[in-house]
C-alpha positions in Angstrom: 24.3 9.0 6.8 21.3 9.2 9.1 18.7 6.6 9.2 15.5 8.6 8.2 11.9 6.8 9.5 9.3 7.1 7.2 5.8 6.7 8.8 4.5 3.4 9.5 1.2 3.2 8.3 0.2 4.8 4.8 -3.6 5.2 4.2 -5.5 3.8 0.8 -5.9 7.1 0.0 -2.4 8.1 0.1 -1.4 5.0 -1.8 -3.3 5.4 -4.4 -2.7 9.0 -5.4 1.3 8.0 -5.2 1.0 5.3 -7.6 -1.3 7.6 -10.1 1.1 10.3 -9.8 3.7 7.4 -11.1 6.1 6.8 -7.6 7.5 3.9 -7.5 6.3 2.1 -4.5 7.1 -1.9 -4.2 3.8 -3.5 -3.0 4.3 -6.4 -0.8 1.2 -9.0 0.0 2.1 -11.3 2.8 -1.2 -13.2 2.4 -0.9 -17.1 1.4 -1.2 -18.2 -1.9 -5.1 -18.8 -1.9 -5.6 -15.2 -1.5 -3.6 -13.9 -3.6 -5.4 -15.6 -6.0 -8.6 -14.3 -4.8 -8.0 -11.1 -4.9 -4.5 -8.9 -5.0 -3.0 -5.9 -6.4 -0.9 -6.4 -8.3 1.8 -6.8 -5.5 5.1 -9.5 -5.2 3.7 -12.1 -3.0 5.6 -13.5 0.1 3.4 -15.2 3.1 4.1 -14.0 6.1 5.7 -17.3 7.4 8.2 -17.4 4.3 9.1 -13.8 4.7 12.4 -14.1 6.9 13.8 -16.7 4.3 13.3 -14.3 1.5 14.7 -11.3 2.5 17.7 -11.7 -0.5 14.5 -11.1 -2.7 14.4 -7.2 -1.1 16.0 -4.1 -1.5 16.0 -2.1 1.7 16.5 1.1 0.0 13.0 0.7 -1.7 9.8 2.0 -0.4 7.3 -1.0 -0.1 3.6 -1.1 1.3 2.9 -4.2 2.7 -0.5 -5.4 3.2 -2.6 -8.6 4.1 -6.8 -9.0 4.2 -6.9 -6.4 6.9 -3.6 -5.3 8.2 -3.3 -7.4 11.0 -0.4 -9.5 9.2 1.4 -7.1 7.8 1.8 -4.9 10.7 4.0 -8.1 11.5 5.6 -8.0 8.6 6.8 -4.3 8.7 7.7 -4.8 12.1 10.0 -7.8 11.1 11.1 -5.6 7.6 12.2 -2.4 10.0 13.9 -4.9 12.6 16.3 -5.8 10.0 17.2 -2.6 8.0 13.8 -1.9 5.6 12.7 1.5 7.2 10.8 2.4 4.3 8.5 -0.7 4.7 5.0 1.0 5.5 1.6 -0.9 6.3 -1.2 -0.3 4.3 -3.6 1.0 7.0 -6.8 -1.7 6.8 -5.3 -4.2 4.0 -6.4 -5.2 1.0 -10.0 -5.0 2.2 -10.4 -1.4 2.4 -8.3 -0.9 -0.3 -11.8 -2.9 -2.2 -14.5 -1.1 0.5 -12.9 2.4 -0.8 -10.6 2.7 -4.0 -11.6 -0.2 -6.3 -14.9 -2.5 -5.8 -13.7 -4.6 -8.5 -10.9 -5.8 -6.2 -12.7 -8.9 -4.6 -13.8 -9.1 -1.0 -13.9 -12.2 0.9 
């Protein structure tokens, strides 16, 4: 079976009319622990650091979205995720902070 690419980067916008058309999309926030906490959405977290000991914890057949404060880290992350068989890991284009700037201001920004 061919390996099929999905694109890398998946926009706010895009992300949000997925989920509120009911796809199931894994969200993966590879912030630490102290922003989750801050603010998140929702998503299974696994710092960026801890992320190669915890692949088990992934299914590679699922799409995911990955995203950090402002997509620096998880650019990283996908990167990693595609190196080692995840090619439906995208990066949310602008993290978790545009995600508050344009979709939902009552996601905290710090």
């Amino acid at each position: 079976m061919p390996r099929v690419e999905v694109d890398f980067h998946i926009s706010v916008y895009d992300l949000k009319r997925r989920t509120d058309q009911g796809e199931r999309i894994l969200l993966l926030d590879v912030r630490e622990p102290d922003e989750h906490a801050t603010a998140n959405l929702g998503g299974l977290l696994i710092p960026l650091q801890a992320l190669p000991g915890r692949l088990a914890e992934l299914d590679r057949a699922e799409e995911m979205v990955v995203y950090c404060h402002h997509g620096v880290r998880s650019v990283t992350a996908v990167n990693y995720l595609r190196a080692n068989g995840f090619h439906k890991a995208r990066n949310l284009s602008g993290g978790i902070d545009c995600w508050s700037l344009e979709i939902d201001s009552s996601v905290r920004r710090y």
